[in-house]
VEXDREN-2710 file (C-alpha; in Angstrom, 1 decimal):
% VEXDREN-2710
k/r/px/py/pz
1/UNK/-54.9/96.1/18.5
2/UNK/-55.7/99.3/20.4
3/UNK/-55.6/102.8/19.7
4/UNK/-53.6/105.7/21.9
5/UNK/-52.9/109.5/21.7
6/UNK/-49.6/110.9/22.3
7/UNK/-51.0/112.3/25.6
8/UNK/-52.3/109.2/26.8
9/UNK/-48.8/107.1/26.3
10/UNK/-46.5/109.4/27.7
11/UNK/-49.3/109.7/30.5
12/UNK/-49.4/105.8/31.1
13/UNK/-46.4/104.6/29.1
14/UNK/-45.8/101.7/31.5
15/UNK/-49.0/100.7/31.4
16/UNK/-49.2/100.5/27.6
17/UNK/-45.7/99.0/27.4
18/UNK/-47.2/96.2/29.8
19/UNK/-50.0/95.8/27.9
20/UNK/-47.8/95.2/24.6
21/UNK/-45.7/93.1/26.5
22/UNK/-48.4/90.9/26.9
23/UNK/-48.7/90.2/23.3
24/UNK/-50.7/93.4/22.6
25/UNK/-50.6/96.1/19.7
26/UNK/-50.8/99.6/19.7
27/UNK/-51.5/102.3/17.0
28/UNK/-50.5/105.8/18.1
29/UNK/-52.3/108.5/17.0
30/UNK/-51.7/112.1/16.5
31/UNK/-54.6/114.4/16.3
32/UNK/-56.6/110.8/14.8
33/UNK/-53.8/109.8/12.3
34/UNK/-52.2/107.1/13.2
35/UNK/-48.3/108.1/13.3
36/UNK/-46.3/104.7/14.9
37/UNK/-47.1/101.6/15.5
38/UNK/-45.6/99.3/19.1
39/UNK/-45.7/95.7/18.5
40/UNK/-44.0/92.8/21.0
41/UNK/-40.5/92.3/20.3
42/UNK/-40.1/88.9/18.6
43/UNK/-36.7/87.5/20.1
44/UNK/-35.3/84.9/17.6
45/UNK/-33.2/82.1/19.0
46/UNK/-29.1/82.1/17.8
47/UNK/-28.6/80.0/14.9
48/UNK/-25.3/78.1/16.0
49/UNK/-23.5/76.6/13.0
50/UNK/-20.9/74.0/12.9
51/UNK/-17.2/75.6/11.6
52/UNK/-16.2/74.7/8.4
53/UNK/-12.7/74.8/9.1
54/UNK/-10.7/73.6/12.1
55/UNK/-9.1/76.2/14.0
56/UNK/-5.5/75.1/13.6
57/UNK/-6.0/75.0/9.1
58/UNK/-6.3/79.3/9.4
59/UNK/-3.7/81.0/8.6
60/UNK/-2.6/84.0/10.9
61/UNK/-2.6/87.5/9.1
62/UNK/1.4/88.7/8.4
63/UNK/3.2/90.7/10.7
64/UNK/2.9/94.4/10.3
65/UNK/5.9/96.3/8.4
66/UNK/6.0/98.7/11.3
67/UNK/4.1/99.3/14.5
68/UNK/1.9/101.8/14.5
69/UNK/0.6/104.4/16.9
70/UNK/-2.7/103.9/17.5
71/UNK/-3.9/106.8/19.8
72/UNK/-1.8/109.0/16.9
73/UNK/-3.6/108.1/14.4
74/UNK/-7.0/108.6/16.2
75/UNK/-6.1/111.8/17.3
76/UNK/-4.6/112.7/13.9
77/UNK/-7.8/111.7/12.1
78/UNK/-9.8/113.7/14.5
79/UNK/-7.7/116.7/14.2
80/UNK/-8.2/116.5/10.0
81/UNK/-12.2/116.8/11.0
END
C-alpha cells in the first residue's frame, strides 16, 4: 500500500491507476490525512442458477382494462413536478 497527495494523482493518475491495476493500493492524502482509499476492482464471476419452473407453467399477467398512453403520462407526471 502506497501513499499519494491530491496533486500527485491528478498529476499521474494513469500511472497510479496502473499501478492499482496491478494489484496495488493506494491511500490518498489531503494535507497528510488520509481522505479515500483506491483498491483493484474484484470482478466476481455470474452465479447461473437452474430455473425452478419451466417456462411454459408461468402464467401471463391479465390484459390491461384499457390502453394507456405512455408518453402522456410521462409528460403528465413531469408537468405535476
Amino acid at each position: 500500500m502506497s501513499d499519494v497527495r491530491i496533486a500527485d494523482l491528478k498529476a499521474r493518475l494513469s500511472e497510479h491507476l496502473r499501478s492499482v491495476r496491478n494489484g496495488g493500493t493506494l491511500t490518498v492524502l489531503d494535507r497528510d490525512t488520509p481522505v479515500a482509499r483506491i483498491v483493484p476492482y474484484a470482478v466476481q464471476p455470474l452465479e447461473i442458477r437452474k430455473a425452478k419452473r419451466r417456462l411454459r407453467d408461468l402464467k401471463l399477467p391479465p390484459k390491461l382494462a384499457r390502453r394507456t398512453d405512455s408518453v402522456a403520462v410521462l409528460l403528465a407526471d413531469r408537468r405535476r413536478r
